[in-house]
N, C-alpha and C positions, 0 to 999 in steps of 0.2 A: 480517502475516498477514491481517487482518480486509481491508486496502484488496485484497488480492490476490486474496483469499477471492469476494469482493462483484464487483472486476474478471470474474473468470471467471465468474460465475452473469449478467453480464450490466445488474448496477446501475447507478443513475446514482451516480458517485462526488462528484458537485460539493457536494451538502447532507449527503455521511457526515461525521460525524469521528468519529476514533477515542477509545474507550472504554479505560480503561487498567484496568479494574476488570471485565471483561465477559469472560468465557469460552468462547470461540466453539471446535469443532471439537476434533482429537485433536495429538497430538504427529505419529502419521506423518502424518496433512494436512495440517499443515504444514510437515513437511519435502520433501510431495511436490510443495508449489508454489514452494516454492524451491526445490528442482531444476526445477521445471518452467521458473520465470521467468526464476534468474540469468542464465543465456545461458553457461552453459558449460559444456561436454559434459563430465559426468565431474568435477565439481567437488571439490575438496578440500573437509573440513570449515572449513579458515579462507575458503576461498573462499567457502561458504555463510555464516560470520561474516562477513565482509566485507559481502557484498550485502545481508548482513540488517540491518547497519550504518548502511550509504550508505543503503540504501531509507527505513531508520528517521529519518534525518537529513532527509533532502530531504520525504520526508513532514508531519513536524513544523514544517519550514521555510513548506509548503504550507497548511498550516493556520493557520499566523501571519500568511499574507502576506493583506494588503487585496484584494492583486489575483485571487486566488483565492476570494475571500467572495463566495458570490452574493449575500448580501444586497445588497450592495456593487456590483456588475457585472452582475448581473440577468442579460439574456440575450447580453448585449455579449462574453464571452469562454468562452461556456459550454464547457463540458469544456476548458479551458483546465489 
C-alpha cells in the first residue's frame, strides 16, 4: 500500500523503502488502490489477496536486491 500510495501521488520510488511499523492512510484507501492497481475488473477478495501477495513478495524481493540500491547503481538504472 505505501509503494502504491507514493506510485500514484507521483514519488520517486528508487530511495522509499518500506516502513513495516508506519501507519499510512485508511483501510478503504487501501482497498481502493488495489482495486485500482490489480488489473482485474471486478476482482474477488482472493483475487485482491493474491495481488497483495505477489506485489508484497516481489516488493520485498526489490529491496533486497543490489541492483535496485541506488546507492549502488546511482543513476545507471534509475527507476529500474
Amino acid at each position: 500500500f505505501q509503494y502504491l500510495r507514493r506510485f500514484d501521488q507521483g514519488h520517486n520510488l528508487d530511495t522509499f523503502c518500506y516502513k513495516a511499523h508506519s501507519v499510512e492512510g485508511s483501510p478503504a484507501e487501501c482497498l481502493q488502490l488495489f482495486l485500482l492497481h490489480c488489473g482485474i475488473t471486478d476482482p474477488s477478495w482472493a483475487e485482491l489477496r493474491n495481488f497483495s501477495c505477489f506485489l508484497n513478495v516481489q516488493l520485498r524481493d526489490c529491496e533486497a536486491s543490489v541492483f535496485c540500491n541506488p546507492d549502488f547503481v546511482e543513476d545507471t538504472l534509475q527507476g529500474f
